[in-house]
C-alpha positions in Angstrom: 26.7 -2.7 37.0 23.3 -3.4 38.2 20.4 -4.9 35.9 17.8 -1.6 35.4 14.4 -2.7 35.6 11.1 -0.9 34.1 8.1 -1.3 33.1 3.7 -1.0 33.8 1.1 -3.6 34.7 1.4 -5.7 31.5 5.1 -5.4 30.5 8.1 -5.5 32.8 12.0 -5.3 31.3 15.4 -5.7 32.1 18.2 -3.9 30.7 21.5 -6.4 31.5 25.2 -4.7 30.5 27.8 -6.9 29.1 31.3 -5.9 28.4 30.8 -5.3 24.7 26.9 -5.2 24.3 23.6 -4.8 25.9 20.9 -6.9 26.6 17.2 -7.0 26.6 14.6 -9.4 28.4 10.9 -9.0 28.7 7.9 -10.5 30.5 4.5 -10.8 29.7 2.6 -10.4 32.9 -0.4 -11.7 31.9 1.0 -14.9 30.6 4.2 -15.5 32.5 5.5 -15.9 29.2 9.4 -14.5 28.9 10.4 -13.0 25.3 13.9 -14.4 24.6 17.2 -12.4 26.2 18.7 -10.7 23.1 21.3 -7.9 22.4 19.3 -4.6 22.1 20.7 -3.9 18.5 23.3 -4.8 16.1 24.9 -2.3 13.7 25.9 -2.5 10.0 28.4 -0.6 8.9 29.6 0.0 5.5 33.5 -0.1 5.1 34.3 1.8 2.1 38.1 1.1 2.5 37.4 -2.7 1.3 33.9 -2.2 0.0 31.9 -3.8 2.4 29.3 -3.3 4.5 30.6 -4.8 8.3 27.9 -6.8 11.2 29.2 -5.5 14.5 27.9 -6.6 17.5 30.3 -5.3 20.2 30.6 -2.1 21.0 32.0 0.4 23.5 29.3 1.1 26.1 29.3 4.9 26.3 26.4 5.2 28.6 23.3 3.0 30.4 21.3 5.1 32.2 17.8 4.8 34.0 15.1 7.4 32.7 11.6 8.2 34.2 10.0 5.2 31.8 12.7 3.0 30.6 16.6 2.9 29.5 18.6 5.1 27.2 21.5 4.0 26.2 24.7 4.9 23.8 27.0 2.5 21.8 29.8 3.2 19.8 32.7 1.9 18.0 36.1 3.5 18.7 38.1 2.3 15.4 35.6 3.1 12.7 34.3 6.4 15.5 30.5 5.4 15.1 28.1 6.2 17.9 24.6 6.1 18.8 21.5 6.4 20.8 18.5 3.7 21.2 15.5 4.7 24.1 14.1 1.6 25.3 10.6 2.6 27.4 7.1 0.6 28.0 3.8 2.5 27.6 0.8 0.8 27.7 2.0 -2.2 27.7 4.6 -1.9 24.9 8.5 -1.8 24.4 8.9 1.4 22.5 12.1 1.0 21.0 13.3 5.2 19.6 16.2 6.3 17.4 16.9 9.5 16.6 18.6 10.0 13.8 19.9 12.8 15.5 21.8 10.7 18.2 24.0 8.9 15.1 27.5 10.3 14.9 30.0 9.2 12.4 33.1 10.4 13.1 35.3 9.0 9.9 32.3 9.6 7.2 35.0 9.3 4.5 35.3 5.6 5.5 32.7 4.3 7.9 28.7 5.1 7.5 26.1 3.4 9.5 23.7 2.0 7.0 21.6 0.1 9.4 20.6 -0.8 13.2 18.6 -4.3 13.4 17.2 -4.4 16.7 16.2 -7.1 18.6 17.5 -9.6 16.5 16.3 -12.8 17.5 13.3 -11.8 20.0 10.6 -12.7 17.2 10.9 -15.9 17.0 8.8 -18.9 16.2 9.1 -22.5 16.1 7.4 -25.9 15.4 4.1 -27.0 13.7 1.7 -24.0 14.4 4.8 -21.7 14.1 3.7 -19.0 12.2 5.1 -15.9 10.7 3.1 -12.4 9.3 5.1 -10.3 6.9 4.1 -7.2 5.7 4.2 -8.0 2.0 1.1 -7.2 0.0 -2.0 -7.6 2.3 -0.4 -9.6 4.9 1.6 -12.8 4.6 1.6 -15.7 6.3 4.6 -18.0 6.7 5.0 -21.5 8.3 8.2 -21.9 9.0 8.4 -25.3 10.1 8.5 -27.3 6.4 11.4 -24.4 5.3 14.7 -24.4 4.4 17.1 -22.7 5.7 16.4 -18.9 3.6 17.1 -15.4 5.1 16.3 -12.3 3.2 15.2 -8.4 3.8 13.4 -5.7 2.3 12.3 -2.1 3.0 8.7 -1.3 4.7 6.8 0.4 1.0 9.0 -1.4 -0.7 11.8 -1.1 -3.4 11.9 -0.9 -7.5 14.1 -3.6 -7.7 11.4 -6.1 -6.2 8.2 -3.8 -6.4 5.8 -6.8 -6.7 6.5 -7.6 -3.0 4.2 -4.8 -1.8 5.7 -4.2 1.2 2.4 -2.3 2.5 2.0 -2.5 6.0 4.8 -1.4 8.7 3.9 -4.9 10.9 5.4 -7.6 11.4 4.6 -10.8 14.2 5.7 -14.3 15.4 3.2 -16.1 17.0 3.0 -19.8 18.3 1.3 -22.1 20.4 2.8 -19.9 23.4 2.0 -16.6 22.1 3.8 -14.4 20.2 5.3 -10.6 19.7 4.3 -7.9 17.1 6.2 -5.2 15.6 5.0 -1.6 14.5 6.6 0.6 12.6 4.8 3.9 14.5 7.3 6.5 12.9 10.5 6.7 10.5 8.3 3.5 8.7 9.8 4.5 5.2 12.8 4.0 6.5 12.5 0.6 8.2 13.7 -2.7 6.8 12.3 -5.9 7.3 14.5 -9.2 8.3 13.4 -12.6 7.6 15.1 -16.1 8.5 14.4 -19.5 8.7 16.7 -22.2 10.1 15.1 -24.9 8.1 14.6 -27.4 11.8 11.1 -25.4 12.0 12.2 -22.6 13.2 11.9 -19.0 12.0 12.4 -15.2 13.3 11.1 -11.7 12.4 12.5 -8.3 12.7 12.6 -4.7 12.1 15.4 -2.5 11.8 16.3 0.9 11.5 18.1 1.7 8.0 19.7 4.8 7.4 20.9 4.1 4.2 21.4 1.5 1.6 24.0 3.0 -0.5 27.0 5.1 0.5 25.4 8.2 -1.5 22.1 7.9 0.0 20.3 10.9 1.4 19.3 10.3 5.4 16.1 10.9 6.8 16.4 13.0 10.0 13.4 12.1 10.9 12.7 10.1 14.4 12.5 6.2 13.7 10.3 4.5 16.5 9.1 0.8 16.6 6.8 -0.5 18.9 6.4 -4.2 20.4 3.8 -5.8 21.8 2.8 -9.4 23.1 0.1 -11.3 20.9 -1.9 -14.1 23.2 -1.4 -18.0 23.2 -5.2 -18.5 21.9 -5.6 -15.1 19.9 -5.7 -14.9 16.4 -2.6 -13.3 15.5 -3.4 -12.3 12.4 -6.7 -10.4 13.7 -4.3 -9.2 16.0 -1.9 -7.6 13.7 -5.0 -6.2 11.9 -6.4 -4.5 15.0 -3.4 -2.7 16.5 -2.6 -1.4 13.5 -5.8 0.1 12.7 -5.3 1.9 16.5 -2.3 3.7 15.2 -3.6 4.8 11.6 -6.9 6.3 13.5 -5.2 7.4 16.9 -1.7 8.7 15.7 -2.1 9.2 12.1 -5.2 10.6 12.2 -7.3 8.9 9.6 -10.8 9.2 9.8 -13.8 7.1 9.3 -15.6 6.7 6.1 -18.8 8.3 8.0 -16.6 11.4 9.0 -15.5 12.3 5.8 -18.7 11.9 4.0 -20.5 13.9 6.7 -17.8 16.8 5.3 -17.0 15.9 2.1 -20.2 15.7 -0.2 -18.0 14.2 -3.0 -17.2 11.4 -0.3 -20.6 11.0 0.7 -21.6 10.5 -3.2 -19.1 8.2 -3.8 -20.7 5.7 -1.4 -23.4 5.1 -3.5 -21.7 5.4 -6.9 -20.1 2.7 -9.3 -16.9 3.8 -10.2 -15.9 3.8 -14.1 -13.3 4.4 -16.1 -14.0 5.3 -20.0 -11.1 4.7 -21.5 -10.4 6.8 -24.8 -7.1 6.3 -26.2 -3.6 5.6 -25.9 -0.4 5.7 -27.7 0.6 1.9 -29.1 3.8 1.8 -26.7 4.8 0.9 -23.4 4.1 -2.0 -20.8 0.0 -2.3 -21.4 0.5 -2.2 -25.3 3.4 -5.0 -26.0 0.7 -7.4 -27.2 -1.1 -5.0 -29.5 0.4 -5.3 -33.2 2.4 -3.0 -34.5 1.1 -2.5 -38.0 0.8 1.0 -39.9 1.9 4.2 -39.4 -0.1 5.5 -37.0 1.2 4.7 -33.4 -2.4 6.3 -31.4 -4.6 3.5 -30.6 -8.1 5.1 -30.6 -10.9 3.3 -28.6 -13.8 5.6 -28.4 -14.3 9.7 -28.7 -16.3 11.8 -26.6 -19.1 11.7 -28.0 -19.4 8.1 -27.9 -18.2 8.6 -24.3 -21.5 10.9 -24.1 -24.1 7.8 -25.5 -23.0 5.4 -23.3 -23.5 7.7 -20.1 -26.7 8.2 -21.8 -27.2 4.6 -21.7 -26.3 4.0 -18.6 -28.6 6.2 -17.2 -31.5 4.9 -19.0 -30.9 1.7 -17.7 -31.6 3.4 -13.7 -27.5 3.6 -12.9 -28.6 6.6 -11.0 -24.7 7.3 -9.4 -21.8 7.3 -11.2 -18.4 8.6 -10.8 -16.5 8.3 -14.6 -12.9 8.5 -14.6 -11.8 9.8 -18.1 -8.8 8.0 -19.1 -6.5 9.6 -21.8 -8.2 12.4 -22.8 -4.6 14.7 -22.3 -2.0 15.1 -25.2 -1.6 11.5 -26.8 -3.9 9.7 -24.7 -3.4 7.7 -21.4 0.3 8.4 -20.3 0.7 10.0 -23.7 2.8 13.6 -22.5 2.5 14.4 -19.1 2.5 16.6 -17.6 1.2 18.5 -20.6 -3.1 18.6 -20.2 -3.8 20.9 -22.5 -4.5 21.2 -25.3 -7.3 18.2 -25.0 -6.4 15.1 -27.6 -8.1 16.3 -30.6 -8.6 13.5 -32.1 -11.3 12.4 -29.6 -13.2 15.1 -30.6 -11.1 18.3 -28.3 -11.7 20.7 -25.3 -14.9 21.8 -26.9 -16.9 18.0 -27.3 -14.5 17.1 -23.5 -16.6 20.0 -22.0 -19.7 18.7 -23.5 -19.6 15.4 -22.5 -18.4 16.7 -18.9 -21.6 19.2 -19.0 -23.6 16.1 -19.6 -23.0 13.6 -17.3 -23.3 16.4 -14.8 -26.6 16.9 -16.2 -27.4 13.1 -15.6 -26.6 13.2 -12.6 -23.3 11.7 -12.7 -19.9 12.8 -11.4 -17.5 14.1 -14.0 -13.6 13.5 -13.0 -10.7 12.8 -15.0 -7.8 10.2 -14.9 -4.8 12.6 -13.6 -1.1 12.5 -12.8 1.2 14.3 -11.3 4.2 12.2 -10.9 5.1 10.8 -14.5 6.5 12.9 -16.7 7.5 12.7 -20.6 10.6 14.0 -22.4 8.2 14.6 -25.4 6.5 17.4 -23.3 6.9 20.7 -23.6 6.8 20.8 -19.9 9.6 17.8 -19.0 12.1 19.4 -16.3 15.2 17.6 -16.1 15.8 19.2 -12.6 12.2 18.4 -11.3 12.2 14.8 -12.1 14.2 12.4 -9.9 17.7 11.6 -10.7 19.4 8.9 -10.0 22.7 7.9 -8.2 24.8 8.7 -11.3 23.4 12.1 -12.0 20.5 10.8 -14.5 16.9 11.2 -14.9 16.1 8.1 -13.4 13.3 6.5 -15.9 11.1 3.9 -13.9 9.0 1.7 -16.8 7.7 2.6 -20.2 4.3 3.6 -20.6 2.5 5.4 -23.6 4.5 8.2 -23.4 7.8 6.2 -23.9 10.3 5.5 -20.4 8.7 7.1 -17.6 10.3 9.6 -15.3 9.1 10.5 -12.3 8.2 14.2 -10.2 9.9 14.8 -7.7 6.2 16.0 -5.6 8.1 17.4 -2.5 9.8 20.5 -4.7 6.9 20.5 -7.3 5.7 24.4 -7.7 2.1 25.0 -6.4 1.2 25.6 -9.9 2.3 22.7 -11.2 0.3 20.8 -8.2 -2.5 22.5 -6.7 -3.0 25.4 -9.7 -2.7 22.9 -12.5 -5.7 20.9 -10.7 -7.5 24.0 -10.2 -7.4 24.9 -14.2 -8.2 21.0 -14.9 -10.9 21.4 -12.7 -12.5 24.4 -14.5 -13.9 22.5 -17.6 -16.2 21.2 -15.0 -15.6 18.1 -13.1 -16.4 17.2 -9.7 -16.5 14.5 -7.4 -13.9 12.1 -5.7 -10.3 13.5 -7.9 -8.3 10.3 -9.2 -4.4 10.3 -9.0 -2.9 7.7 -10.6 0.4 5.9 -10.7 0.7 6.1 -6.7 1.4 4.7 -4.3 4.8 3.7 -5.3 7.9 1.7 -4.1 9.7 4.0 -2.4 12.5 6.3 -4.3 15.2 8.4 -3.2 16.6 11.5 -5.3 20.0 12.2 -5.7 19.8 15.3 -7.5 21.9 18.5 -6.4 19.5 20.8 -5.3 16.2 18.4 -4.7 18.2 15.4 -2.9 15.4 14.0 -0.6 15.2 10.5 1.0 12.7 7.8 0.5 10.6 9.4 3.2 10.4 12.9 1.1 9.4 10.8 -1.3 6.5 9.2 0.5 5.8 13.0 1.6 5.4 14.4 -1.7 3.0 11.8 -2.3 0.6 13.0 0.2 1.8 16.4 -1.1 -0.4 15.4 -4.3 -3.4 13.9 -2.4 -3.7 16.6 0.0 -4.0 19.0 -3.1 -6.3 17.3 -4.8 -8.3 17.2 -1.4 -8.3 20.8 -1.6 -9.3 21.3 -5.0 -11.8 18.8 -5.4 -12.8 18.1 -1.7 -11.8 14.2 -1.9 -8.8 12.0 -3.5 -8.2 8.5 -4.6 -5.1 6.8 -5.9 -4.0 3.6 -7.3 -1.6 1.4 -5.0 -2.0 0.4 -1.3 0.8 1.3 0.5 -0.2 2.5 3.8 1.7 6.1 3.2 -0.6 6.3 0.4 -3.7 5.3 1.9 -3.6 7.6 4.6 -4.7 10.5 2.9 -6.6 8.9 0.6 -10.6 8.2 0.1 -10.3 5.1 -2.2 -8.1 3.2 -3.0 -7.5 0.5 -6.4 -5.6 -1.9 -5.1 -4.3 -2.7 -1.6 -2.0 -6.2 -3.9 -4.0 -9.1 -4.9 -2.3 -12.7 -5.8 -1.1 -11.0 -9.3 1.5 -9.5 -6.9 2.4 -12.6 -5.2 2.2 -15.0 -8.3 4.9 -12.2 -9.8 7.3 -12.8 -7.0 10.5 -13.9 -9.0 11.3 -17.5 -7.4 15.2 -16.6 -7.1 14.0 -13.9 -4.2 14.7 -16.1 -0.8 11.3 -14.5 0.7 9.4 -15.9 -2.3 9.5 -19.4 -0.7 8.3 -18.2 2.6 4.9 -16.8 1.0 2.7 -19.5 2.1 -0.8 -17.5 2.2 -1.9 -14.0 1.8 -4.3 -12.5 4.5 -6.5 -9.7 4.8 -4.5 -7.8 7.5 -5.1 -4.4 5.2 -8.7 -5.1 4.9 -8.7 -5.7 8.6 -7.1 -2.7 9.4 -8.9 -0.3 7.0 -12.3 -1.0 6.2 -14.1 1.7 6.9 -11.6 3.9 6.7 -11.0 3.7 2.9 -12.9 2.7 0.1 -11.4 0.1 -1.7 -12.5 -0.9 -5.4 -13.6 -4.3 -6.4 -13.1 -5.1 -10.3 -14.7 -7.5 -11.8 -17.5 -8.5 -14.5 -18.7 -11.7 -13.2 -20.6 -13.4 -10.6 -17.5 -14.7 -8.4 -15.8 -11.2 -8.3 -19.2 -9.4 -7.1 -19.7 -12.1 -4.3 -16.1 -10.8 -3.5 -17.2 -7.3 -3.4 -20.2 -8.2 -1.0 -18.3 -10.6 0.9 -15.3 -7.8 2.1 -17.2 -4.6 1.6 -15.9 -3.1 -1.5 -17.2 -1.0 -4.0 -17.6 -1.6 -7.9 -15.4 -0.2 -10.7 -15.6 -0.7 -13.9 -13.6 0.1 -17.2 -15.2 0.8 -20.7 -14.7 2.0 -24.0 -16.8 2.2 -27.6 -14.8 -0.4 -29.1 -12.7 -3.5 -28.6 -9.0 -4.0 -28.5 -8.4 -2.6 -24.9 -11.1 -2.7 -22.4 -14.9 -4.1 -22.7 -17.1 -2.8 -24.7 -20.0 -1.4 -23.3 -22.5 -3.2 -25.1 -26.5 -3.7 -23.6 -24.6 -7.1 -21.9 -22.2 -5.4 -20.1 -24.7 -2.4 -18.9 -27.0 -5.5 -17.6 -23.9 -6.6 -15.8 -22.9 -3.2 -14.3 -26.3 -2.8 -13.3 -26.9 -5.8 -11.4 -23.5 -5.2 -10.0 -24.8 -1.3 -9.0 -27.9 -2.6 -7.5 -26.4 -6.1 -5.2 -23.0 -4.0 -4.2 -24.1 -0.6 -3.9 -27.7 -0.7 -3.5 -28.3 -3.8 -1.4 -25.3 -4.1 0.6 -23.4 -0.4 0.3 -24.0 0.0 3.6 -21.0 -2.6 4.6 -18.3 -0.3 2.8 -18.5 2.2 6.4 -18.5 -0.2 8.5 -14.9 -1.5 10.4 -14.3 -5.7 9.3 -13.8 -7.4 12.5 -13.8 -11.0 11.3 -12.2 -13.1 8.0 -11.9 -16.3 8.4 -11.5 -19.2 5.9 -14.1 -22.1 7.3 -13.3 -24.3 4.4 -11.5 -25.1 1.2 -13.0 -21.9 -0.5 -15.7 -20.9 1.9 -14.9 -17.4 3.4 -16.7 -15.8 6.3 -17.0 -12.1 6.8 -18.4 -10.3 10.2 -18.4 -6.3 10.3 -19.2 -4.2 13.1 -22.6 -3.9 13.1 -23.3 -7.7 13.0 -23.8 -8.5 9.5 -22.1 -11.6 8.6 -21.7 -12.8 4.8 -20.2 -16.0 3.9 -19.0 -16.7 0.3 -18.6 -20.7 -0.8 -16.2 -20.0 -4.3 -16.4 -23.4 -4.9 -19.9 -23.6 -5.2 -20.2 -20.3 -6.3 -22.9 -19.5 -3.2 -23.6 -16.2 -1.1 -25.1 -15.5 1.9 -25.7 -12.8 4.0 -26.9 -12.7 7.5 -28.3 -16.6 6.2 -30.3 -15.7 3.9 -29.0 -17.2 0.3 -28.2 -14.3 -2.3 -29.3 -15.3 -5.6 -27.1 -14.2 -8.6 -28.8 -11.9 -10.9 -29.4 -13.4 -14.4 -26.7 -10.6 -16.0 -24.0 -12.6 -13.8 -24.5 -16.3 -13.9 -22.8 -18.1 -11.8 -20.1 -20.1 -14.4 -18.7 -22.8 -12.0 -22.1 -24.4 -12.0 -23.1 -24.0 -15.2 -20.0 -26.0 -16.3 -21.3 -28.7 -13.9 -24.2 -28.7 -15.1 -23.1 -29.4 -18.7 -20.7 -32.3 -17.1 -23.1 -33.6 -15.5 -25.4 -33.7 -18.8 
């Protein structure tokens, strides 16, 4: 048979048939630069006769055929009676790359199921000194593969329990070199898309995506279509910027997401939230779980108490006196037994804070100040010491079980299943949260997750329904409240989502267990999330000193803050620390605010701890960390006197 050619001005391929396999080649017209000849895909298949899971790489060639845009073909595998479907097209300039779920038979499911199809393998590939690799773990990665050893390893696009602090968050991946380079998107099916790594360890290394079905035999498939999308990255470009940009095309063009500017021009509570510090007052919590293990355990009493309601009431009081004009609070653990204490019981309102009766009067007040009222809320955890625990709404795992996922105040935490939730458990339990009187931009916490699937009878769902029933959750808080923020970045998350907490930070990485092969390829995060979102999504900057408000200035971000009446848990807000969340208010929000709407088009490290920023409508801010120095548009940014720059006050001492 015949090579089949197709492609557009920028992208030309060749589909070549061998006698067990197909073959891919593609040129880069504007470069001349060829991508390396490689087998379209590679299957694994799980052999439950001798418990394994089988590479196979030849197959019977059930059809090849030309369409209007590209190549369709079918493989299968006669013995273990496996077949499937992969589109290969170009459109603007990309391979488009579609599997339909739909298009995988298996024939003898007793014995052989396709788990996964790695396409591609060995077209993104990189070598020698400027070699570089971007891997979508927390904000962006960057590997050099050229001082590695030989390591190989994979993981799942959003990520999975067993190594959560990856943060898997983006559904990108690149290799990019001297001669250019290739990127990968995840456009559809990304929940469901793993991620394969390698290095040869003679300065070589390779990226890839492929498309998994499932992980375990038992595992729940998603039928929905998987779609990856390649395209070439330029010899002199920055790949990284490069990454950063394409992806933001696809969360605004096919996803949908909207600009900062859009929402707030239809979502007042968006529109305040611009020029409001975030804070969270923080009122109690039981003395269990993951955030309490250093707390002592003396006494009888397990319900750590860190400030009531009323006290709650002074310190907005305070804080308004002291010309904080905007604030949106965040009341954390004013439910059942404090923060994480018995959800998803809310009613009635911890008593020993001072109940529903002094909640609603502190709510009534910082209304009256002004201030936006909201409440820390959840509705995935779930407690078997409420009265409202389901055993059949929370996810169970592969052996029939609740399946409990950390330990928080409440005791082990089990999780909602969002996708079967019942509206008024979702949307009608927000609306009867929302009657005591808040407002403003609704917090959800404890999402966005590592991906779960459920194995329960009547509720099984796959790790995409799971990322569904997230979004489930925003979009009803969107509706009640008329904005929604959450906790973790992972880019199912963010979509429907006004702010964010935290897109992964170098916690993350420094938690990255050393016996994980990928661990040694983290050479350097990089801000492809900020590059891709600003703009689009408020993301929160926390901090209390001078360093993390240059931060905040330097990419954008907004302040947050945490609070309480009296120590043990979170600061105390004391006339020091309103002088600090002042001076923060007025240099983030009130000086430079303006930066949070606007798209990041540059970050660039100039020097050993000197970053430079450039957004869209030409401001340009450069932070020296070492010196502990800000500018903005050139002009230096002193440090206001409630946030002295520490670094040089210890040289000054030194020097002394």
């Amino acid at each position: 048979m015949s090579d089949l050619f197709f492609g557009d001005g920028k992208l030309h391929a060749s589909v070549s048939r061998g006698p067990d396999q197909i073959t891919l080649s593609v040129l880069d017209r504007a470069t001349g630069r060829r991508w390396p000849s490689v087998p379209v895909v590679t299957a694994e298949v799980y052999d439950k006769a001798q418990f394994r899971c089988d590479i196979v790489r030849g197959f019977r060639i059930d059809r090849c055929e030309a369409i209007p845009d590209g190549v369709h073909i079918i493989l299968g595998d006669g013995f273990r009676r496996i077949a499937f479907g992969v589109w290969l097209r170009i459109r603007d300039g990309e391979l488009v790359i579609t599997v339909p779920p739909s298009e995988v038979y298996e024939n003898k499911p007793a014995v052989y199921r396709v788990f996964s199809l790695v396409l591609l393998p060995g077209m993104m590939i990189a070598a020698g000194s400027a070699a570089e690799l971007i891997l979508p773990l927390n904000t962006g990665m960057i590997c050099h593969p050229a001082d590695k050893a030989a390591v190989s390893d994979r993981f799942m696009i959003y990520g999975e329990q067993s190594r959560w602090e990856l943060m898997p968050t983006l559904p990108v991946c690149a290799a990019h070199g001297p001669d250019g380079g290739i990127m990968a998107l995840a456009a559809q099916g990304a929940a469901d898309t793993d991620c394969h790594v390698a290095t040869d360890g003679l300065g070589s290394g390779q990226v890839g995506f492929g498309v998994s079905l499932r992980q375990h035999w038992t595992d729940p498939v998603d039928l929905g279509q998987r779609e990856i999308r390649y395209l070439p990255i330029a010899p002199a470009a920055d790949a990284v910027h490069a990454v950063a940009k394409r992806l933001r095309r696809h969360v605004m063009d096919d996803l949908g997401k909207k600009t900062l500017v859009e929402r707030a021009a239809e979502s007042p509570e968006v529109a305040y939230l611009l020029d409001a510090s975030i804070m969270k007052l923080f009122y109690g919590v039981q003395n269990e779980g993951i955030m309490m293990y250093g707390v002592p355990k003396d006494g009888h009493v397990g319900f750590k108490q860190y400030m009531s309601f009323a006290e709650a009431r002074d310190g907005l009081s305070r804080l308004h006196a002291a010309g904080i004009g905007k604030v949106l609070t965040q009341s954390v653990g004013w439910n059942p037994r404090g923060h994480d204490g018995l959800w998803p019981t809310r009613f009635p309102i911890e008593e020993r804070l001072g109940g529903e009766r002094a909640f609603r009067e502190l709510i009534a007040h910082g209304n009256a100040l002004g201030y936006h009222m909201q409440a820390h809320d959840n509705y995935l955890s779930s407690y078997e010491a409420s009265p409202h625990f389901d055993r059949d709404q929370v996810i169970q795992d592969v052996y029939g079980e609740p399946m409990g996922l950390g330990e928080w105040g409440g005791g082990v935490t089990f999780i909602n299943w969002a996708m079967d939730l019942p509206d008024d458990r979702l949307a009608g339990e927000m609306r009867r949260v929302r009657a005591l009187g808040l407002r403003g931009v609704a917090y959800n916490d404890g999402m966005g997750n590592p991906l779960y699937r459920n194995y329960h009878a009547k509720h099984r769902g796959s790790r995409g329904d799971y990322a569904r029933g997230v979004v489930r959750i925003l979009e009803a808080a969107r509706s009640v409240y008329g904005a929604a923020g959450t906790e973790t970045g992972f880019l199912y998350a963010a979509l429907p989502a006004d702010s964010m907490a935290n897109p992964g930070d170098e916690g993350h990485m420094r938690a990255c267990r050393s016996e994980w092969p990928v661990t040694a390829l983290q050479d350097r995060r990089v801000p492809i999330w900020q590059l891709a979102l600003h703009g689009l999504i408020v993301l929160e900057n926390q901090g209390h000193d001078w360093p993390s408000t240059m931060r905040a200035v330097l990419m954008g971000d907004h302040p947050r803050a945490e609070w309480s009446a009296h120590p043990g848990m979170m600061p105390v807000l004391d006339d020091a620390m309103i002088g600090v969340l002042k001076a923060r208010h007025d240099l983030i929000l009130g000086r430079h605010g303006h930066l949070q709407t606007q798209e990041l088009m540059e970050c660039t490290d100039i020097a050993a701890d000197v970053c430079r920023t450039r957004f869209a409508d030409g401001t340009e801010v450069i932070a020296d960390f070492a010196r502990e120095e800000l500018f903005v548009d050139g002009q230096a940014i002193e440090a206001p006197a409630a946030l002295p720059p520490t670094r040089r006050e210890a040289t000054a001492r030194l020097a002394r």
